[in-house]
N, C-alpha and C positions, 0 to 999 in steps of 0.2 A: 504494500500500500504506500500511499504517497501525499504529502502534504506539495510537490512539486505541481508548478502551470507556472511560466514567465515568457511573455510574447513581447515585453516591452511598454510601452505604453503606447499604444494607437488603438484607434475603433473600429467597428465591424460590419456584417455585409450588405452591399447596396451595388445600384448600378456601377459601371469601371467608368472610368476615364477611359477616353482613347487613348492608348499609345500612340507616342510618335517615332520610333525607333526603328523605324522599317520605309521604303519606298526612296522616294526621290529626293525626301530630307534628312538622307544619312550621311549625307557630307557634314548639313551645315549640323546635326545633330553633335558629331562628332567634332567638329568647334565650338558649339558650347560647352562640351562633357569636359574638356580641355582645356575650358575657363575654369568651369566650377572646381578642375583639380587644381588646378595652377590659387585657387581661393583658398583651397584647403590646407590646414597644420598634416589633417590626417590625410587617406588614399582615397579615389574612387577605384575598385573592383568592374570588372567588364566581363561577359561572358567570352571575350579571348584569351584574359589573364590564366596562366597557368595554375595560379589558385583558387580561382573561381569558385571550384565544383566543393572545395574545401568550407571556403568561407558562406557559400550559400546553404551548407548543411544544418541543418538542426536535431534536436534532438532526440523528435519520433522520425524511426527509419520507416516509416508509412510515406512522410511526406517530400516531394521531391517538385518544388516549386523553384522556375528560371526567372529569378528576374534581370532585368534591362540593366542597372547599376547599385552599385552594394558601397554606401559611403560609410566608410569606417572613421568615423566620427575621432576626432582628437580632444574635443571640446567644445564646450556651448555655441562658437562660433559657426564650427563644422554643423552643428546641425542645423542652426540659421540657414548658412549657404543651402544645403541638403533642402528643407520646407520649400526654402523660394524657390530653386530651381527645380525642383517637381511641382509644384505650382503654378508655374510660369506657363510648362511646358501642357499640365496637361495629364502629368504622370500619378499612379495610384501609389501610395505611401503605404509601406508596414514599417515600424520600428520593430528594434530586437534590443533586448535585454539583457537575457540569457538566452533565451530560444527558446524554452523550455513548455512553452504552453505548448499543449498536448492536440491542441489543434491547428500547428503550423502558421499561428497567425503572425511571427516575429519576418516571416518571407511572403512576397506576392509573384504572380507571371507577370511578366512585362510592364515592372515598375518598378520603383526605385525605396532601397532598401535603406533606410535609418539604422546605422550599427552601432552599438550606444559599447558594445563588448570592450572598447581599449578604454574605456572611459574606468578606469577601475579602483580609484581615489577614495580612501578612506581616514574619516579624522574625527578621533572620541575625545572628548571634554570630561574626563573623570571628574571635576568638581561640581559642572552642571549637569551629571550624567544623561546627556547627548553624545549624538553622532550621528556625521553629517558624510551621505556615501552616495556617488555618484551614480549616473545609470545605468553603467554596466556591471555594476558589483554584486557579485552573487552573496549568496547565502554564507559557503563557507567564506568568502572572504570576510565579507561582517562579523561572523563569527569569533575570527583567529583575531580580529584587530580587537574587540570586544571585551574578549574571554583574556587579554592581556590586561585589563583592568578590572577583573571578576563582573563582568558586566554581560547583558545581553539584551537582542530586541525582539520579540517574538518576530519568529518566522516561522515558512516551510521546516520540511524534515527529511529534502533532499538535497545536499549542499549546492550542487552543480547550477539550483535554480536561480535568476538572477532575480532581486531584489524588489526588481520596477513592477514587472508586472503582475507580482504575487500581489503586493501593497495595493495596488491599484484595485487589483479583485476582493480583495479583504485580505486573506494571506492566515489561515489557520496552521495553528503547531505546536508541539511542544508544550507550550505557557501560556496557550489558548485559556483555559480557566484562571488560570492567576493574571494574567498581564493584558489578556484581550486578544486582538488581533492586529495584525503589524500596521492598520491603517487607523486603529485605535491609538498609538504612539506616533502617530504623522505630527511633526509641529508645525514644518514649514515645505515647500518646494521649487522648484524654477521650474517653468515650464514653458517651453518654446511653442508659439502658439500657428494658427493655418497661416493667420496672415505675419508672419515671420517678425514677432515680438517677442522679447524675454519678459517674463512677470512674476512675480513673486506671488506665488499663490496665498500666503497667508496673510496678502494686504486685500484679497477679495474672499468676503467667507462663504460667500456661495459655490467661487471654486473650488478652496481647500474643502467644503461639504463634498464635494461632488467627486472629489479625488479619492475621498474614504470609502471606497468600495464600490466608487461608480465604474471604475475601467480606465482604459487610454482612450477614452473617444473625446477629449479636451485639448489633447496637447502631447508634446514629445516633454517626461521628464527628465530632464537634465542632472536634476540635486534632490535628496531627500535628507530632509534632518528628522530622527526621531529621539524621542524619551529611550532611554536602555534601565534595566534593572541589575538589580545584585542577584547576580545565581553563578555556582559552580564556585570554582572550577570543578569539583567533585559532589555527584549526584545519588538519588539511587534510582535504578535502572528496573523494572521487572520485564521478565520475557517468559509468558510461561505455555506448554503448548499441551493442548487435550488433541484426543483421538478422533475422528469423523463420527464415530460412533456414540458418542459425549456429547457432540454439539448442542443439542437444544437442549438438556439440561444445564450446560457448561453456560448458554446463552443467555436461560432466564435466569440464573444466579448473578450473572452478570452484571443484567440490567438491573437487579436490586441491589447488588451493589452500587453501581454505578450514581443512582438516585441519591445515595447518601455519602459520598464521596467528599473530602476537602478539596478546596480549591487548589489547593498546593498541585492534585495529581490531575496530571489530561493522559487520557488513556483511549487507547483501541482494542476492539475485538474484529479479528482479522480470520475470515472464510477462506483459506487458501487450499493447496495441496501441497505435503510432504516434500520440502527440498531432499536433495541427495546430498545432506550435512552428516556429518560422524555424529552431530549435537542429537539430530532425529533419530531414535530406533526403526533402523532397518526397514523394519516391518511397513513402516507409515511410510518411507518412500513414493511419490507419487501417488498416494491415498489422500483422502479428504483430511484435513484438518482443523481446529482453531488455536488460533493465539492471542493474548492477550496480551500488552503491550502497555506500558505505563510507564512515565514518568513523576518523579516527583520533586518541585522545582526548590526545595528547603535541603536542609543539612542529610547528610546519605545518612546518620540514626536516625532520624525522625523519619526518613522515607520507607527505612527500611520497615519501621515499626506500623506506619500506615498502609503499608503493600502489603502485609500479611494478609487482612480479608482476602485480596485478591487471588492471592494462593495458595490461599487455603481451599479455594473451591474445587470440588468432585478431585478428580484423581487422577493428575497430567502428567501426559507421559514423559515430559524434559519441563526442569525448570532452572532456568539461565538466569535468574537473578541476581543482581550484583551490583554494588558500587561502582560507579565508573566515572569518567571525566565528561562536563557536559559536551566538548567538542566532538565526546567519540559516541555517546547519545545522538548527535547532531548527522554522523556520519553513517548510522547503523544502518540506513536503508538506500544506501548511493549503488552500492554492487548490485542490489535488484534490478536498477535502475540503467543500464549503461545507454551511453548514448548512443546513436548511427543505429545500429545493431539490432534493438527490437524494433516491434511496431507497438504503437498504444492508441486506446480506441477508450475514452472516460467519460461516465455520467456521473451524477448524484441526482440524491433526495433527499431533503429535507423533512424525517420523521416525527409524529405525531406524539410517537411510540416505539415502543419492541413489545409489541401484543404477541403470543403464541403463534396465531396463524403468518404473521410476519416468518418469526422464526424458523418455519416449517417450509416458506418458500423459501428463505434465505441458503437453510441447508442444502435442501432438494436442488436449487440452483448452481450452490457451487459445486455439487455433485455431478452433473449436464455440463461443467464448464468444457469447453474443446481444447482448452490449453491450460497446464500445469499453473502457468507464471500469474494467473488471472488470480483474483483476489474479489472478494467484498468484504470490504471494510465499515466498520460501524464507529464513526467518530463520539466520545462522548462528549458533546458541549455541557452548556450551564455556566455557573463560577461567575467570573471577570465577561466572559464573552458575554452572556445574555443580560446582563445589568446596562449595557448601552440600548438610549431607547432608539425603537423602529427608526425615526424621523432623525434624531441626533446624528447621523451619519448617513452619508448613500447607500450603504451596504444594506440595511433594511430590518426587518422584523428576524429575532433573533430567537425568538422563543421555543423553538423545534429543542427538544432536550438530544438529538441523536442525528446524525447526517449520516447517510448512506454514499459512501464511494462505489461506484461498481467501476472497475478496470479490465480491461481486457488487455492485456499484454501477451502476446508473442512473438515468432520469428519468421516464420513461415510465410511471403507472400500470399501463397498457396490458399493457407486460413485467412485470409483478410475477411471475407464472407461470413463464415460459422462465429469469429472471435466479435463481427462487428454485433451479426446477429444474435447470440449472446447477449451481448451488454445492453442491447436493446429490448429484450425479453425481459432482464430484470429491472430495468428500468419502469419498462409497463406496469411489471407484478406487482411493483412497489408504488405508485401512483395509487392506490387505496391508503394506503396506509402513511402520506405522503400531507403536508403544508401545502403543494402546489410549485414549492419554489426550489430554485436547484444554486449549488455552489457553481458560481459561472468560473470558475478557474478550472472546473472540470467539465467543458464544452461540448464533447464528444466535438464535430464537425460542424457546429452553428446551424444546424438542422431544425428550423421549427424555430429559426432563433426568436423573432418579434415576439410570439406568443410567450415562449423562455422568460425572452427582459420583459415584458410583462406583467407575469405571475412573482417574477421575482423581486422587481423592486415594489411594485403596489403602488399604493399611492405617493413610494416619491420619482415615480416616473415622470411626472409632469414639470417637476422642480429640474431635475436631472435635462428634460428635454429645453426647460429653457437657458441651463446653461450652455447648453450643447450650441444653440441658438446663437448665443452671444459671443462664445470663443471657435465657432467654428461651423458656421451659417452651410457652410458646402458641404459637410462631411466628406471632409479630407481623409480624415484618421477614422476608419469605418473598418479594423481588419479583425476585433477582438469585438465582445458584445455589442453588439452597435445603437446607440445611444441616438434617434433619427433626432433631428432639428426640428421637426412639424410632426 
């Protein structure tokens, strides 16, 4: 499972701009592209360039988007240049971040690529515990600068993910109950706007509203300052793993723990199937399993001492708990995760519940899954996260006590089909038992998206739309939930 999606900060789908990159204006095309490098600290990338095929990769190996030019951004300036001269011309804009949003939205075909990646600047004010990190800076980078001052900002729980585009979607993790969400700790940002302005989002507080979990459909961000907390260096960790055949008893002990749980702990119960680890008994190989999964963001005795409910339930077949460092907490689920290499196919829902019948398709489900590497994941919210009200942030009504990931992860072109169909089966199943609204960092392919933002933001869709309005009347930035102008 994964708290990873980083697309950068841009918006989502709608009609394309024409390309101009083709026909009888590819001379003069190519003397502008050779202005705009000749502007730039950083590079423009080209579909000729020997690195091309490198740099326009991301991180689900599903997706395999050409675009026209790939400006690898040096700095605020770089991306200035970069807006206006796709702008000018006509060209569709993604930004990238980290890449990492799971629906390819950091690349587009035949437009021009925002690459925020060299931007990778990190700088923590231990006495006013902030820190203030650029837009390409991921997860683990934040981290290691952080965790050098015993400090931290909620994030993801994949390091590799960059920063921008988690924040922007809200960004669950970790310290999700204790600390909120990473767009809960936003104090301030820069954000490079359609019409090729820099602004300080936290001198407009409809923008900074609208950046706490509305998306990238406002602007390319440049800077992020958040609030950080005291946690670590040293945590306690639980990992504890029942049989397929345990599940739904192991499920509803769970969720009754889960309900009366400290804030200290954010925890998951994890649907998967038996890795081929020495830690799993043999047996469970490739068999149905659940895991349980918990953090606890206080001193490793006290966590220890609160983790026990957890493991003390039914009768698991490996229990891997332990103290550990919160950096290597942070990195526990990155090798599930590699880039290039798999394909990923992710919804959610947002639950009402974990009622029995729930439980009983959940298992059945991951039973039917087509592929090993897939997972359902049951987030426990509550805590810090559900104390911010619906309206107080973009993000929205937070009251759902439990989110459903459903991931489809494989390797296999082959399965692209059965792993999509899958995740779209449990997706349905879970619509009863469901808010209506889904964690938009987990997009699947922006299928049904308008209805999607929707159900999801509620009633602050209309707020949200008139920012959108006001910083970006065209929807330039349309490549991540798309937030329309009208």
């Amino acid at each position: 499972m994964s708290g990873a999606c980083d697309g950068g900060a841009a918006g989502g789908p709608g009609a394309l701009f024409v390309p101009v990159w083709s026909g009888t204006d590819a001379a003069v095309t190519q003397n502008t592209v050779e202005g705009l490098a000749n502007r730039l600290r950083g590079r423009v990338v080209r579909p000729t360039d020997a690195d091309y095929d490198r740099v326009r990769a991301v991180w689900n190996g599903m997706v395999d988007k050409r675009p026209a030019l790939i400006v690898r951004c040096a700095g605020t300036s770089d991306v200035l240049e970069a807006v206006r001269h796709a702008r000018a011309r006509g060209l569709p804009v993604a930004v990238r971040g980290g890449g990492h949003n799971v629906s390819g939205a950091a690349v587009c075909d035949d437009g021009l690529v925002v690459d925020l990646t060299p931007m990778r600047g990190v700088r923590v004010d231990p006495a006013a515990g902030t820190v203030r990190a650029d837009g390409g800076v991921t997860i683990g980078d934040l981290d290691r600068e952080t965790q050098a001052f015993g400090l931290a900002v909620p994030m993801g729980v994949v390091t590799e993910t960059g920063i921008a585009g988690l924040t922007l979607g809200g960004g669950l993790g970790w310290l999700r109950r204790k600390y909120g969400l990473s767009c809960d700790d936003l104090i301030s940002a820069d954000v490079v706007t359609a019409d090729g302005r820099v602004v300080a989002a936290e001198s407009d507080p409809e923008l900074m509203w609208a950046l706490k979990g509305g998306g990238g459909n406002f602007g390319v961000v440049t800077s992020f300052e958040f609030r950080a907390h005291p946690v670590g260096p040293e945590v306690f960790f639980a990992q504890v793993i029942h049989a397929g055949r345990d599940a739904r008893s192991a499920l509803r002990a769970y969720r009754e723990w889960a309900a009366a749980a400290p804030d200290e702990i954010s925890s998951f119960a994890i649907l998967w199937h038996g890795p081929p680890d020495e830690a799993v008994p043999a047996e469970h190989h490739g068999a149905p399993i659940v895991v349980f999964a918990a953090l606890h963001s206080g001193s490793p005795r006290e966590g220890e001492e609160a983790l026990r409910p957890l493991r003390a339930i039914g009768t698991p077949i490996a229990d891997l708990s332990a103290a550990s460092s919160y950096l290597e907490v942070q990195r526990f689920f990155d090798e599930d995760y590699p880039a290039h290499v798999m394909r990923y196919y992710w919804k959610s829902r947002y639950l009402t519940g974990l009622p029995d019948e729930l439980i009983d398709v959940l298992v059945e489900l991951n039973e039917a899954a087509p592929s090993p590497h897939s997972t359902l994941d049951v987030w426990q919210l509550g805590g810090a996260f559900a104390r911010v009200g619906a309206q107080d942030t973009a993000f929205g009504d937070r009251s759902a006590p439990f989110l459903l990931g459903i991931e489809a992860n494989w390797e296999d072109p082959a399965d692209d089909e059965a792993c999509i169909a899958w995740a779209r089966r449990v997706h349905a199943a879970a619509a009863p038992f469901s808010t209506g609204a889904e964690y938009l960092n987990f997009p699947g392919l922006y299928e049904d998206a308008d209805r999607t933002v929707r159900d999801t933001f509620g009633a602050n869709l209309d707020r949200l739309a008139a920012v959108k309005r006001r910083y970006d009347p065209d929807n330039l930035f349309r490549f991540t939930h798309n937030i329309r102008p009208s």
